[in-house]
C-alpha positions as CSV (number, residue, x, y, z in Angstrom):
1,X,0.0,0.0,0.0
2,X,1.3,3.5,-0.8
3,X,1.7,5.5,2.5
4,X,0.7,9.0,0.8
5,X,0.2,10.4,4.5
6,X,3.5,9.6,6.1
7,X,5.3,11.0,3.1
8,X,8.5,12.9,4.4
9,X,7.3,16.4,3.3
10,X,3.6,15.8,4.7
11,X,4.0,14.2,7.8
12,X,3.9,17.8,10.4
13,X,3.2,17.0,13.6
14,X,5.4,18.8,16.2
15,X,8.4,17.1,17.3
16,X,7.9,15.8,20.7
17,X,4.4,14.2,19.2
18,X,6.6,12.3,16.6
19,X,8.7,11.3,19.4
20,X,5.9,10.0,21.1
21,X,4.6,8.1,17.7
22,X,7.9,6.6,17.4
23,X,8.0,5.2,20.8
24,X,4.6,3.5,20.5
25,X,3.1,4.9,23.1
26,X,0.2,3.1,24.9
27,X,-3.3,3.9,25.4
28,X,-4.2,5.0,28.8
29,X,-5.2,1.6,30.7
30,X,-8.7,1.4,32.4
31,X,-9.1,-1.0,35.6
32,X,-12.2,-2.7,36.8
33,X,-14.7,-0.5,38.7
34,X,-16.1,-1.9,41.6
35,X,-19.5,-3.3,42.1
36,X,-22.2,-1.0,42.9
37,X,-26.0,-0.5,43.7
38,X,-26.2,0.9,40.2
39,X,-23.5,-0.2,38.4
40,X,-21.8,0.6,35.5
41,X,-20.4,-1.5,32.8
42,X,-16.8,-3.1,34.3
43,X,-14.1,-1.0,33.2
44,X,-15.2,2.2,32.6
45,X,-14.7,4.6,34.3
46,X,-17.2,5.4,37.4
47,X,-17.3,8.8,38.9
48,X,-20.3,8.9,41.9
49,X,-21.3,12.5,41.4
50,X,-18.4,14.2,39.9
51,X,-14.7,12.5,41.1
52,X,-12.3,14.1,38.9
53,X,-9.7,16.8,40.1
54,X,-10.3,20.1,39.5
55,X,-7.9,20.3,36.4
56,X,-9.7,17.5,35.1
57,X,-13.3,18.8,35.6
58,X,-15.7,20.4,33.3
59,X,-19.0,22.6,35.4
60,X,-20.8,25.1,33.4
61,X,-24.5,26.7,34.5
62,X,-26.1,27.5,31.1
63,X,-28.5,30.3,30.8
64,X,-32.1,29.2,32.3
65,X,-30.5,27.5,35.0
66,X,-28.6,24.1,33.5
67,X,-25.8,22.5,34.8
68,X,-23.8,20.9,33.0
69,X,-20.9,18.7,34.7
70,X,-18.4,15.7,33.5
71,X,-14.8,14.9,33.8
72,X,-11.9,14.4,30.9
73,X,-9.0,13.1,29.9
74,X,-6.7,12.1,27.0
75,X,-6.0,9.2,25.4
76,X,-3.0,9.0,22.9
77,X,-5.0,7.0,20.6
78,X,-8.7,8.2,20.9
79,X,-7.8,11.6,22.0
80,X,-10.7,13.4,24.0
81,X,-12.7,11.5,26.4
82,X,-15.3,12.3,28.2
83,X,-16.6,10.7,31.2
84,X,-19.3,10.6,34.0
85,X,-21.3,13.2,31.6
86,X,-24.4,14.7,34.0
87,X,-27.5,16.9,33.3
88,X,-29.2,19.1,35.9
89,X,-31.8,21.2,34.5
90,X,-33.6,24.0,37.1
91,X,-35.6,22.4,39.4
92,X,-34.4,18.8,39.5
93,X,-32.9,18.2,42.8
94,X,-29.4,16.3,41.7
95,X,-27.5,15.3,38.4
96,X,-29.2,13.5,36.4
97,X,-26.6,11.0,34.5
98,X,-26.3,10.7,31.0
99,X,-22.9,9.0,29.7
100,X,-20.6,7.1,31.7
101,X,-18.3,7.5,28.8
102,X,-18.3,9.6,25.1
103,X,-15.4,9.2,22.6
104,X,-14.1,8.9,19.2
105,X,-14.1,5.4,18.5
106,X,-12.0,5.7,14.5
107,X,-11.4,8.1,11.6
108,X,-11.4,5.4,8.5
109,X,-10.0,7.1,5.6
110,X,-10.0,5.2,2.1
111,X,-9.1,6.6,-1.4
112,X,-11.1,6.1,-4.2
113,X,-8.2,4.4,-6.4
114,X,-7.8,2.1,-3.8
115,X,-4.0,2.7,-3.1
116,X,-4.1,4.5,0.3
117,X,-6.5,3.7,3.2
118,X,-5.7,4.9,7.2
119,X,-7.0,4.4,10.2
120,X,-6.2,7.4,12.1
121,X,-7.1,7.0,15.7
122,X,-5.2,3.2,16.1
123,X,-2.8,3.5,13.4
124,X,-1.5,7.6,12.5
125,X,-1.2,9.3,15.2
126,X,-4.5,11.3,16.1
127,X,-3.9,11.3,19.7
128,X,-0.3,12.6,19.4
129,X,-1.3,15.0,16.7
130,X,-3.3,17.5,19.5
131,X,-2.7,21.3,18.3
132,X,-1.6,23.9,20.7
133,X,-4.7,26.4,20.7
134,X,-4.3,30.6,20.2
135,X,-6.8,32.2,22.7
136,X,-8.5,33.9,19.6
137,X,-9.7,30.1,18.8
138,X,-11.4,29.9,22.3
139,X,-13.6,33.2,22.8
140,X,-15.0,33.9,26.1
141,X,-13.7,30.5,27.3
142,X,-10.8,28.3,28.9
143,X,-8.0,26.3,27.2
144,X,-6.9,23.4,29.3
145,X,-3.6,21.4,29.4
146,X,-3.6,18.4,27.4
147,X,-1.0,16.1,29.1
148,X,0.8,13.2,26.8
149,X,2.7,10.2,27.8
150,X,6.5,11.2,27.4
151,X,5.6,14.1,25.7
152,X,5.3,18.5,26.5
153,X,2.3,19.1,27.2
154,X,0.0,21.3,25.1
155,X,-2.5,23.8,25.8
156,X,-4.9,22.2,23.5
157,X,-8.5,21.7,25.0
158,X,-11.1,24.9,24.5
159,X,-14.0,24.9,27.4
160,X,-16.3,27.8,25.6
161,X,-20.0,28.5,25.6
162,X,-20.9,29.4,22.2
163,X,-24.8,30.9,20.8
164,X,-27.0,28.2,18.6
165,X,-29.6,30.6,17.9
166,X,-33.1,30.0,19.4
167,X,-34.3,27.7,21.8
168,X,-38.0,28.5,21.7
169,X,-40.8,30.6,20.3
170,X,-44.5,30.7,21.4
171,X,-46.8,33.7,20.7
172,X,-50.3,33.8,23.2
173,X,-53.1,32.9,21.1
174,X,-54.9,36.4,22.5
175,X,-52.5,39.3,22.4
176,X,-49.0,40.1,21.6
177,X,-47.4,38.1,24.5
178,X,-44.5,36.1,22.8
179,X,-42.2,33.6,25.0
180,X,-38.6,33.2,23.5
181,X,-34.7,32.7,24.0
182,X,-31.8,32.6,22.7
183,X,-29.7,29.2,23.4
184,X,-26.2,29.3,24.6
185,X,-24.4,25.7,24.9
186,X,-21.5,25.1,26.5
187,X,-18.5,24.1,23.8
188,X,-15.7,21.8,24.3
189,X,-12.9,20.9,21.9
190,X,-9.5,19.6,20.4
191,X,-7.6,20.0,17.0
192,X,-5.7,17.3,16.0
193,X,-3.3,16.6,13.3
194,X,-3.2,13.5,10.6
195,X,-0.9,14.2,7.7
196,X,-2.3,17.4,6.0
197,X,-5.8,16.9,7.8
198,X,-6.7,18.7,10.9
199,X,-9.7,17.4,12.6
200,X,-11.9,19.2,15.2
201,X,-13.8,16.9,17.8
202,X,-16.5,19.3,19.0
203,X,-18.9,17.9,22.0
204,X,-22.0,20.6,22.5
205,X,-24.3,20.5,25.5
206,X,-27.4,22.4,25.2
207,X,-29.6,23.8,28.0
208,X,-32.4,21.7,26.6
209,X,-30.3,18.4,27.5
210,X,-28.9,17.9,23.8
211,X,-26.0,16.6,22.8
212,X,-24.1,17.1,19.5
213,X,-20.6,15.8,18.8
214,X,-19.0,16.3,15.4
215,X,-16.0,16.1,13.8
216,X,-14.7,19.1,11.5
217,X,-12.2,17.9,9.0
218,X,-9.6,20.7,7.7
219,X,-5.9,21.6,6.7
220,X,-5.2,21.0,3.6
221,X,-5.3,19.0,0.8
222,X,-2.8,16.4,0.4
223,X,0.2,17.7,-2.8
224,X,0.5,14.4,-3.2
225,X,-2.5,13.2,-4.5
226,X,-3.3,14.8,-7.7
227,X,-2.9,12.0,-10.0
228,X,-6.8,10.8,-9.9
229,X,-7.9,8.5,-12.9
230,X,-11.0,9.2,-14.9
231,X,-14.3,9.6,-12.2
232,X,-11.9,9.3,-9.2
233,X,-11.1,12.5,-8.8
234,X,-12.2,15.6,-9.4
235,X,-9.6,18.7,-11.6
236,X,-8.2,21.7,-8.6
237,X,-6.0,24.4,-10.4
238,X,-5.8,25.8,-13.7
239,X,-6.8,23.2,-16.0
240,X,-8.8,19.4,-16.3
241,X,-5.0,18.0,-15.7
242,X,-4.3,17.9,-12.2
243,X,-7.4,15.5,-10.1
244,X,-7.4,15.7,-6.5
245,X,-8.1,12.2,-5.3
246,X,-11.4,11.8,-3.8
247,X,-11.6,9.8,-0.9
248,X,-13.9,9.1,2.4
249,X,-13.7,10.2,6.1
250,X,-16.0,7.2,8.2
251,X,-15.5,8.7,11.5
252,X,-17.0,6.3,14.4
253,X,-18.2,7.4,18.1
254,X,-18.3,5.0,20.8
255,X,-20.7,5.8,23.6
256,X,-21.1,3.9,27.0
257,X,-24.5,5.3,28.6
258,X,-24.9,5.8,32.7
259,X,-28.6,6.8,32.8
260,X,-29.6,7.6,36.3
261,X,-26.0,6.4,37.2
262,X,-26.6,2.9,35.6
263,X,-25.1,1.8,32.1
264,X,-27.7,-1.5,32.7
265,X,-30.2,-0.1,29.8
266,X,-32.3,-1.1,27.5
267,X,-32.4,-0.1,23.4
268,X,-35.6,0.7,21.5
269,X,-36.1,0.6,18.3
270,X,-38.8,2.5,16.4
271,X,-40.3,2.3,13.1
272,X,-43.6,4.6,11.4
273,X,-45.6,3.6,8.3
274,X,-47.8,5.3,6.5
275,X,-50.9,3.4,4.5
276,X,-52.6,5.4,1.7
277,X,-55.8,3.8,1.0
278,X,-57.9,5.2,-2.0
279,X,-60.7,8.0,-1.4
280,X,-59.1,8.2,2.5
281,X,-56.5,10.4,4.0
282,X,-53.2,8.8,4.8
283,X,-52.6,7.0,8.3
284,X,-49.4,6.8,10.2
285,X,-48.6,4.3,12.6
286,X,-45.6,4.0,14.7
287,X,-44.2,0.9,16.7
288,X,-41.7,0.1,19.0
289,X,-39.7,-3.0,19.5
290,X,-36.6,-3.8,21.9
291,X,-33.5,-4.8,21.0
292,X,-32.8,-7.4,23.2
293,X,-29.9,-8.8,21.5
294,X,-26.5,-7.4,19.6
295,X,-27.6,-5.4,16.4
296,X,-25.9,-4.0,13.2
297,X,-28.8,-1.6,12.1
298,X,-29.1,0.9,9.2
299,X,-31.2,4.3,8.9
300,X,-34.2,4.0,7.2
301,X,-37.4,6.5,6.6
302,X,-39.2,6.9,9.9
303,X,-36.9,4.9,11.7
304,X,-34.9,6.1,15.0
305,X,-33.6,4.6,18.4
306,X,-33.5,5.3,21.6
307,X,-31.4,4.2,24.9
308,X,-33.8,3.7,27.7
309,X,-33.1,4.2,31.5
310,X,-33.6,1.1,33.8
311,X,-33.1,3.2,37.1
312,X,-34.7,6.4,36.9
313,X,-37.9,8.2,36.3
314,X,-39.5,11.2,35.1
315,X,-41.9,13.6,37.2
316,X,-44.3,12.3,34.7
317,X,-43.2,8.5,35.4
318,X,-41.9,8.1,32.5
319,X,-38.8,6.2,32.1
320,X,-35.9,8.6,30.8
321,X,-34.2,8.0,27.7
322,X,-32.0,9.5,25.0
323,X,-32.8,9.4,21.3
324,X,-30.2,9.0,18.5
325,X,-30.7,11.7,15.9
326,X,-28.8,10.8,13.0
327,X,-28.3,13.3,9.6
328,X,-26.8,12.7,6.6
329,X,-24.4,10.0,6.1
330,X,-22.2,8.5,3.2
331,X,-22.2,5.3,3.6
332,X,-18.9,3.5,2.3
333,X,-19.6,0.2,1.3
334,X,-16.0,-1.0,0.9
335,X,-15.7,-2.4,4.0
336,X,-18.1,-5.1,6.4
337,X,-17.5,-3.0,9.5
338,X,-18.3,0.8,7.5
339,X,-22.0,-0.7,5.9
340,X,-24.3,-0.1,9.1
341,X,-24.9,3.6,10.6
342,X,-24.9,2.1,14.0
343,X,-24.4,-1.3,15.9
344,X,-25.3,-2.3,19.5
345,X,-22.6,-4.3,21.3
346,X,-22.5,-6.4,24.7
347,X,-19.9,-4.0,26.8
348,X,-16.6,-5.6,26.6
349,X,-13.6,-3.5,28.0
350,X,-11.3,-4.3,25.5
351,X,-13.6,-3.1,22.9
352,X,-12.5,0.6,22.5
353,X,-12.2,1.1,18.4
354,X,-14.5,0.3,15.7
355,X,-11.9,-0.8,13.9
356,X,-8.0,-2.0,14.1
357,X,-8.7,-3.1,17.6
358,X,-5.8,-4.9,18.0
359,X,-6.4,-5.5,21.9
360,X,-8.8,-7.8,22.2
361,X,-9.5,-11.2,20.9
362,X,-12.3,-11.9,18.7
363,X,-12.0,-9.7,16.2
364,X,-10.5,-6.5,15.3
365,X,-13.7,-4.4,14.0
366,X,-16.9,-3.8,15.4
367,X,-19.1,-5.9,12.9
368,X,-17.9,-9.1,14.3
369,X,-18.6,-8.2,17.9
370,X,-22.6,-8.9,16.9
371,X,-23.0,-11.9,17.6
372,X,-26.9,-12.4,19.2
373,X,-25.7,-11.9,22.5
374,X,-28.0,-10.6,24.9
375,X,-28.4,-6.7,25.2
376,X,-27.8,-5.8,29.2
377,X,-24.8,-2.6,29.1
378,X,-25.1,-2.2,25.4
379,X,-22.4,0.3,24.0
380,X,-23.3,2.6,21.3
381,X,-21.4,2.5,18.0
382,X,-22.2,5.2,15.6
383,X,-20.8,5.7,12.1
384,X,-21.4,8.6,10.2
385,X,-19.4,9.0,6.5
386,X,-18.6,11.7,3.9
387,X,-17.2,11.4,0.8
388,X,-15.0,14.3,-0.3
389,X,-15.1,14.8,-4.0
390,X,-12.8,17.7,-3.9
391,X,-13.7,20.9,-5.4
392,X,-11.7,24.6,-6.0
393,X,-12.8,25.9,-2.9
394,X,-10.9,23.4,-1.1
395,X,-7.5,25.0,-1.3
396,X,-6.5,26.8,0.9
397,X,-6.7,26.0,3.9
398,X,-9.5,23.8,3.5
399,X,-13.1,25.2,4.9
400,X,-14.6,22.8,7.5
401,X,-17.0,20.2,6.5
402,X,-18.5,18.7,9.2
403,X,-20.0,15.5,9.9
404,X,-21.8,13.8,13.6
405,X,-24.5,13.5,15.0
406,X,-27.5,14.3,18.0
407,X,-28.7,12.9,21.5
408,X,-31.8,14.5,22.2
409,X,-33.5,14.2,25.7
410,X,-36.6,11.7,25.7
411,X,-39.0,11.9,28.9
412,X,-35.6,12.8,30.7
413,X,-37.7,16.0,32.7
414,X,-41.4,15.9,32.6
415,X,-41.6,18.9,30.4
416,X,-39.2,21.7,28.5
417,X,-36.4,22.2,31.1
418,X,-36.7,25.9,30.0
419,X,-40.2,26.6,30.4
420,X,-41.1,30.2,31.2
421,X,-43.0,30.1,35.1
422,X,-46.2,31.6,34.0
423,X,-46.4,28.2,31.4
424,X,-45.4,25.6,34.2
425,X,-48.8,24.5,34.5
426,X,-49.5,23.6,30.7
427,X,-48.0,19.8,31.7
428,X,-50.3,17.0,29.6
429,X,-53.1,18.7,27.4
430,X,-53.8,22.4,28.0
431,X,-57.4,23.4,28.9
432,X,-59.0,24.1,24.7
433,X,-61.4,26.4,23.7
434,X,-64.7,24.7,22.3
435,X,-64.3,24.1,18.6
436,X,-66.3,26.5,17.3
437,X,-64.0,29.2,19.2
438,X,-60.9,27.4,17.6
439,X,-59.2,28.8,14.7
440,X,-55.9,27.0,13.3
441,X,-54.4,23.6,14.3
């Protein structure tokens, strides 16, 4: 296989990050967590309330009153980390846990002429590519110290709130009463280095209890591949001569849920169809079914999941949960572990990347952990792809395309976390007007 990325001209990371690279530095090792009355899965991390140092802490009150708390680290493979991830919205009496652990899980890169393909998280580097961070890239916020085994640390983690625009809108039906806000969510994020990529691995918390993590890809196109074959690549510069390679980015997330402080949970999945009969209006109907066993699943119209809460409880008695919102993804079909959008795995502590996982037995990549085994601390695999087809605009630097994901909130608060007071009382169906008084939906 040609290695276009490590090139002697293109490989740039900074010196002591190299040094690290060439020493084959480990991945931080996790030990067993002891039993408890609502455990999570072995080997992850456990932190009852918040147990992380204050260097290694993240605490943020969001405007109308949310908390936001979790720990970090780094990992010289996976890079960012983020554990014992907890929710507090006003009113609720104590953190309300959400993640017991949230990383990248792989950054699969293949080229469409099939002579370079990477795995940046287990086999280039990712972790040891962390960029230092200018204060103008972190406004209003914190950059923390990114510590690396052997290696200078780097001031290379931005803690940030940063505005998303609004997060409600409701006008009276009578007047010219109109309830809105703007949204704030708190920001946190790394740059890391791969060849002539940079990557950003943004993690958003919203007030509403969202979660968005993406990864922005940047830098620079590679110099080296501009030698694309007919419908392979795609002419950059003067001319139809020179093709930029096209090529995909299948980045992976691996998420290990603690709802209510337990990672024992159980995953729904949900599917609507719609019937058209002749002369009649069309009827939806929507149905849930558990996943009781390991799954590889695919998108599909009307089709979502969602990670369900075995300890914990709504003030509407509701079981809490958290929804996976998936967007647009290019699926790459060149590989058994890159054709499903997400799979849901047996916890297994060895089990950290979706693929090259060289540390455990049984398999290297995340399609040949599902194997019918029964569902009790799933983990979360979720695979999201773009194919770059490489355009002028590219170069240069490179403008940040962006590809990830949601977790939306589910019955985890019994209404809008952010309801103004004087609408507290509009919980269920609100008191209607007779229908001849109604006007609208």
């Amino acid at each position: 296989m040609q290695d276009r990325r490590f090139h002697p001209a293109r490989r740039r990371l900074p010196a002591a990050a190299a040094l690290v690279a060439l020493l084959g530095a480990a991945v931080t090792a996790l030990g067993p967590v002891p039993a408890r009355a609502a455990p999570s899965a072995p080997g992850d991390p456990v932190l009852p309330g918040i147990g992380c140092g204050p260097n290694s802490m993240i605490e943020k009150t969001l405007d109308g009153g949310t908390t936001w708390r979790m720990c970090w680290r780094y990992e010289s493979k996976a890079g960012l980390v983020l554990d014992g991830v907890s929710y507090q919205p006003k009113g609720e009496p104590r953190p309300i846990r959400v993640l017991t652990t949230g990383a990248l899980a792989q950054i699969h890169v293949p080229y469409d002429d099939g002579k370079a393909e990477y795995d940046d998280l287990t086999s280039y580097g990712f972790g040891d590519g962390v960029q230092p961070l200018a204060p103008q890239e972190c406004p209003g916020g914190v950059i923390k110290q990114v510590k690396l085994p052997r290696a200078t640390p780097v001031n290379g983690l931005c803690v940030t709130t940063r505005a998303s625009g609004h997060a409600y809108r409701a006008a009276a039906d009578a007047g010219d009463k109109v309830w809105t806000a703007q949204g704030k969510d708190l920001l946190v994020y790394t740059v890391n280095k791969v060849g002539w990529y940079e990557y950003i691995t943004e993690w958003r918390f919203a007030a509403d209890g969202t979660i968005a993590t993406q990864v922005g890809a940047t830098g620079n196109l590679s110099p080296f591949d501009y030698d694309a074959g007919d419908d392979r690549g795609w002419p950059i510069g003067k001319g139809p001569k020179s093709k930029a390679t096209s090529h995909s980015h299948n980045v992976f997330w691996r998420l290990n849920f603690g709802l209510d402080g337990s990672s024992k949970a159980k995953v729904q999945q949900f599917d609507s169809t719609t019937v058209n009969k002749p002369g009649e209006p069309p009827t939806t109907t929507t149905r849930g079914t558990d996943v009781t066993k390991e799954l590889a699943g695919n998108t599909a119209p009307q089709r979502w999941w969602r990670i369900v809460s075995t300890a914990g409880r709504n003030g509407d008695g509701h079981p809490r949960s958290y929804e996976l919102v998936l967007g647009n993804s290019d699926k790459y079909p060149g590989r058994p572990y890159t054709r499903n959008d997400v799979y849901f795995t047996q916890y297994n502590g060895c089990q950290k990347f979706a693929s090259h996982n060289t540390d455990c037995g049984g398999g290297t990549s995340v399609d040949s952990w599902v194997n019918g085994q029964a569902l009790e601390y799933p983990i979360v695999w979720v695979n999201v792809g773009f194919h770059h087809v490489a355009r002028d605009e590219d170069q240069t630097p490179m403008p940040v395309h962006w590809q990830g994901f949601r977790l939306s909130p589910r019955d985890v608060t019994a209404m809008n976390p952010l309801t103004p007071p004087e609408l507290a009382d509009q919980n269920g169906q609100p008191g209607m007007p007779p229908p001849a008084e109604r006007t609208g939906r």
